[in-house]
N, C-alpha and C positions, 0 to 999 in steps of 0.2 A: 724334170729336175727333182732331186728328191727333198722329201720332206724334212722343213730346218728344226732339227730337238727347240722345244719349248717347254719348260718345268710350271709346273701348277707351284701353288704357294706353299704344300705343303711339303713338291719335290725340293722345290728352292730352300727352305728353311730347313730340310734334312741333308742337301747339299751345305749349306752352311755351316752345318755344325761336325760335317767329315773334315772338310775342307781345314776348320781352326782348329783340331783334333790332330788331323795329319800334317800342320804345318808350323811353323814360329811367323811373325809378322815376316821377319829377315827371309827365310826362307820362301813363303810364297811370294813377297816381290819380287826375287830372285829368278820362281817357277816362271813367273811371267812375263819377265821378262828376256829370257835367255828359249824360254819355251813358243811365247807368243808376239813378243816385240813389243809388248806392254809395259808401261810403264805405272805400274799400284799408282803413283799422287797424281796422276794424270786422270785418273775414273775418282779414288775418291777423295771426300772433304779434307783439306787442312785439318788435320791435329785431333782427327778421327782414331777412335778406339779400333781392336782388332776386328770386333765383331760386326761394324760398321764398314770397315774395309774390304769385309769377304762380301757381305751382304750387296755395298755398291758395284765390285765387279759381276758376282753373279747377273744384277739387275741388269748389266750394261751387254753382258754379252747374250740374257735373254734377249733383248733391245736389238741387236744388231745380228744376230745369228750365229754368234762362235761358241754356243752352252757346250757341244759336242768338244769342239777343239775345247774348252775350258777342263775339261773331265777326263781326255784324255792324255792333255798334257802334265793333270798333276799325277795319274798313273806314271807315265815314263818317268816323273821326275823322281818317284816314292812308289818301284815297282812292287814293290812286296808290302805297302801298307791293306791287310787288310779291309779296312772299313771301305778304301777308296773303290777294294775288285766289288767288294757285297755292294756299292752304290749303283756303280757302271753297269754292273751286271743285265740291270733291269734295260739296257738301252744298247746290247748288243757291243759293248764295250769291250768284252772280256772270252775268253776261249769257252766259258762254259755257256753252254745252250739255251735258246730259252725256251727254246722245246727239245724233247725226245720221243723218239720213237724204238719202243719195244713190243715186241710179237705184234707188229703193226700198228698199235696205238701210240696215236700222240697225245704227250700231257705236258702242261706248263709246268718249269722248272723256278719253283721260287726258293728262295733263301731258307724257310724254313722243311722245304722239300728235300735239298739237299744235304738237311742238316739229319732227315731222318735214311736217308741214304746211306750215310755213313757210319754214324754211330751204331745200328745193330750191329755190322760188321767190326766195327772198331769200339768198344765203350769208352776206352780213357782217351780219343784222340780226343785232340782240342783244336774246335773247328775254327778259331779266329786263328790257330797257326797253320792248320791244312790252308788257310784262304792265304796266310804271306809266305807260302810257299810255292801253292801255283802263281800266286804273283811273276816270283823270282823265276818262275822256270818256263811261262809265259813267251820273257825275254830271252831264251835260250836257244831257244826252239824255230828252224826255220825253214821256208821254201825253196827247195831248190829246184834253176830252170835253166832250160837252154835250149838252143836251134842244134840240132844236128845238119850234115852237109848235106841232109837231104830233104832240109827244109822242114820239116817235126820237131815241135815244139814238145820237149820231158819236162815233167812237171813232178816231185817228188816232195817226199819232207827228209828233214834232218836236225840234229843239233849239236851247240857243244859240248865237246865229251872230255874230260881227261887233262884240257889244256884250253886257254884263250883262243888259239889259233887253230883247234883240230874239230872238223863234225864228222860225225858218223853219220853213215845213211847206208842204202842197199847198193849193195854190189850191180844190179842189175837194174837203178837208177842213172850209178853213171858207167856202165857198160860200153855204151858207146863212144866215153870219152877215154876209157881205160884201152878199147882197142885201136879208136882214133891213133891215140900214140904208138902204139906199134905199128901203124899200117894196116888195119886188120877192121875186119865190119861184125856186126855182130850176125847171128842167125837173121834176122829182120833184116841185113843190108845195110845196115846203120851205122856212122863212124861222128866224130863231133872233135872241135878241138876246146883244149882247157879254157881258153880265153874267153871260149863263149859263156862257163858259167856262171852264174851269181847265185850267192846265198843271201837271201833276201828275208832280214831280221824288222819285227812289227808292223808290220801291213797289219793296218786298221779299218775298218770302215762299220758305221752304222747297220744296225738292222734293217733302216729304211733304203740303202746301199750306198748311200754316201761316202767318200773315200777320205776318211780322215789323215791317214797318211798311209801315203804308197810304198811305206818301209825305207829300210836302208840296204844296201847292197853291199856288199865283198865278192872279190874275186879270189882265185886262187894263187896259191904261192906258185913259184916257178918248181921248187922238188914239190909237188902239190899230194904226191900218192902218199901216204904213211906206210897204209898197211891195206890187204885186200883178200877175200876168199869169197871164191864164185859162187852163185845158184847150185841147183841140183833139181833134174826133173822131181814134180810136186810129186810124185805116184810111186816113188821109189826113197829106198831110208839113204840119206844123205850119212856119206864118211864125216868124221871131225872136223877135217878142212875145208869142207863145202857150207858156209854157214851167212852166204850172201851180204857180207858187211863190206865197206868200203870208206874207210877211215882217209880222207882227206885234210887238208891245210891250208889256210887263209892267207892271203899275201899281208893279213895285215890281222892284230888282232883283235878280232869283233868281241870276246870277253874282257878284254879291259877298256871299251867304250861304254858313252854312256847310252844309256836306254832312249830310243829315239831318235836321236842324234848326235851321230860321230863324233863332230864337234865339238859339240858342248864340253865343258869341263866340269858344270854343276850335276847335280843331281848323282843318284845310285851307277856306280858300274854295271854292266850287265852279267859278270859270272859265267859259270860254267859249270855244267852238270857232272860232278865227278867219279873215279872209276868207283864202283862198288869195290867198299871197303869186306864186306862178308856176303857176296852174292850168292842168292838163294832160287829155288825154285817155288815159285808159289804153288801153294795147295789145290786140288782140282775141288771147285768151289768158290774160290775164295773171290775177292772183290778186284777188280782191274779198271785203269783210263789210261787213256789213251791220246795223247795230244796230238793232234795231226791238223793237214793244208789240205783238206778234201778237196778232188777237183781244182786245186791250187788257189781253191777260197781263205781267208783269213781265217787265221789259226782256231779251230775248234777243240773242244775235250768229250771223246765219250766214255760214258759211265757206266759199269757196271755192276751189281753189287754181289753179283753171283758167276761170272763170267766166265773162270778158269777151267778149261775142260780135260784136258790130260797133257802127258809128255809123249813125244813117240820113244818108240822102242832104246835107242841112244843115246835121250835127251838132247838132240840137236836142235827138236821144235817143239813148240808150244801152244798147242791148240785154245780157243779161246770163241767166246760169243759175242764180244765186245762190237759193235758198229766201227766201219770203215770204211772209205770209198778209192775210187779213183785218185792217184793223189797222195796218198796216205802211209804210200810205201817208205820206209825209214825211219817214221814214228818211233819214237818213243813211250814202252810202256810199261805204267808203273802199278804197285798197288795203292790200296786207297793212302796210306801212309806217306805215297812219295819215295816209295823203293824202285830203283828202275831196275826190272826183271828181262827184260825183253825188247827186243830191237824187232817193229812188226815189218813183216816182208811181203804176205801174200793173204790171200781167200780161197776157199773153197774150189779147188782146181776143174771142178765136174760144173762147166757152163751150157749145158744140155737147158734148153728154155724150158722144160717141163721140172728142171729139177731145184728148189728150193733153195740155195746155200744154207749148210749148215755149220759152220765154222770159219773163225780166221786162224792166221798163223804167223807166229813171231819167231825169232831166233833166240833161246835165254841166253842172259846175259851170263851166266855163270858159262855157256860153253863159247860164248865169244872172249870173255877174261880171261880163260885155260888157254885159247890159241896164243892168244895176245900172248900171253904168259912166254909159252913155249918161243913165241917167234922173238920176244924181247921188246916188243912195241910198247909198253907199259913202261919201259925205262924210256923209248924216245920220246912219250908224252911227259915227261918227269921234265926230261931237258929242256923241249922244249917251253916249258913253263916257267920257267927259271929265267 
């Protein structure tokens, strides 16, 4: 069984002071009880100060084992408070790593590490809003999976884009279910029908693997397709239209829930990543992350601060050095700023075991917006947002 989080006194008294930072008395009884079934005058004293009342529940759920559940319920409830991602962070709480691995070394990622990550790249950003912004987009961001009819489990990322009810991901994540509907298999034999997907929004768990919550789930809408353009062999320069995106629809809308839990009616809505207002192509150089479901693990961010390596010949793709795995296809990725540039599709197409990978590859978003453009789908995310 895995190990239950337990804070030393000095974790507990710096939880304590994010905690009545990030919350009104009103509102974390609220968190806790809409979040955890907790009742705040139930843990602490009668006619107890605030600072008394975080302090008792902290001690109570050191006591009984819910510190984990306690830290990440007040993220869901306050997805973009900064102080709460920089607390979590240290306990695997949060997308960003606690290690990385570059040109094969691994080094602990602490707070003050990623602070010098960014800033060369960036001088006037301001890291306590880069942190309430991956907050916000944390929750955006999601798994998607399913059985095909031939018993293969896909496993992908995506998020929302443009509307409540719309994610993007890769054309050749849901392939299978795109030809399912016609009657039709993919190259691999492969067909799936829509009902089997879910897009599977906050899947949590500990560093130590513990599974704080097993996310929330949607299905797709019955007209589920928006908009779609296929793959293109990796070795050959893809036309305009071949740009492997695959804009899908929720039967219900996961951007106007709350973070967490569907249900809920407290706390932050979850939002939506929206269309690039002036999409650009970033610099070869410049700094790249990447949020992805490696291996269909709870949500990670890799970091780059040099990443970007060129365009091909068309600008249909976007070469890059950024970390990826299995999994990861449909990512979203941005620069250090939180610009989304890029929709990641693929790796290094030369799997020869003697040969090294040296690149990944994404789709920019400036030649996915042009399609969109041209095809009109950018008005039916308008609408459907409305």
């Amino acid at each position: 069984m895995p190990d239950v989080l337990q804070l030393n006194g000095p974790q507990s008294g710096k939880l304590s002071d994010v905690l009545r930072d990030s919350f009104m008395p009103d509102t974390f009884s609220t968190m806790l009880l809409v979040r955890l079934d907790k009742r705040l005058y139930d843990i602490a004293p009668v006619g107890a100060n605030f600072e008394t009342m975080v302090t008792a529940v902290i001690q109570r759920a050191n006591m009984e084992g819910w510190t984990s559940e306690l830290i990440l319920a007040a993220r869901e409830h306050n997805p973009g408070n900064p102080q709460l991602l920089a607390f979590s962070q240290q306990f695997g709480l949060t997308a960003i790593p606690t290690e990385q691995t570059k040109n094969g070394d691994v080094a602990l990622t602490t707070r003050q590490e990623l602070e010098r990550v960014i800033k060369p790249q960036n001088p006037i950003l301001d890291v306590n809003l880069w942190r309430q912004q991956l907050g916000e987009i944390e929750s955006r961001v999601c798994r998607i999976e399913y059985e095909t009819d031939q018993g293969r489990v896909v496993n992908g990322t995506g998020f929302l884009f443009g509307a409540a009810d719309a994610v993007l991901t890769n054309y050749h994540v849901m392939e299978a279910v795109i030809k399912g509907r016609d009657n039709e298999k993919t190259a691999d034999g492969l067909s799936a029908r829509p009902e089997k997907v879910e897009c599977r929004f906050d899947y949590k768990r500990t560093n130590k693997g513990a599974v704080l919550n097993p996310g929330v789930t949607y299905k797709l809408a019955n007209d589920w397709l928006i908009d779609q353009s296929p793959d293109y062999p990796l070795d050959q320069l893809p036309p305009p239209d071949c740009l492997d995106y695959a804009l899908i629809r929720l039967a219900t809308a996961a951007g106007d829930d709350r973070v967490g839990d569907k249900n809920s009616q407290a706390g932050d809505a979850r939002g939506y990543i929206p269309l690039p207002v002036n999409p650009f192509n970033p610099a070869p150089g410049s700094g790249l992350s990447i949020m992805q479901h490696p291996r269909g693990d709870p949500l990670k961010l890799a970091l780059d601060d040099d990443g970007v390596l060129n365009l091909n010949e068309n600008q249909t793709r976007l070469r890059y050095e950024t970390n990826t795995e299995r999994g990861s296809s449909g990512s979203p990725c941005f620069t250090f700023k939180w610009d989304l540039v890029a929709l990641h599709h693929s790796g290094d197409p030369d799997f020869d075991p003697a040969h090294k990978p040296t690149y990944n590859e994404g789709i920019p978003m400036t030649a996915i917006l042009k399609l969109m453009k041209e095809r009109g789908t950018d008005a039916k995310l308008v609408v459907a947002d409305d």
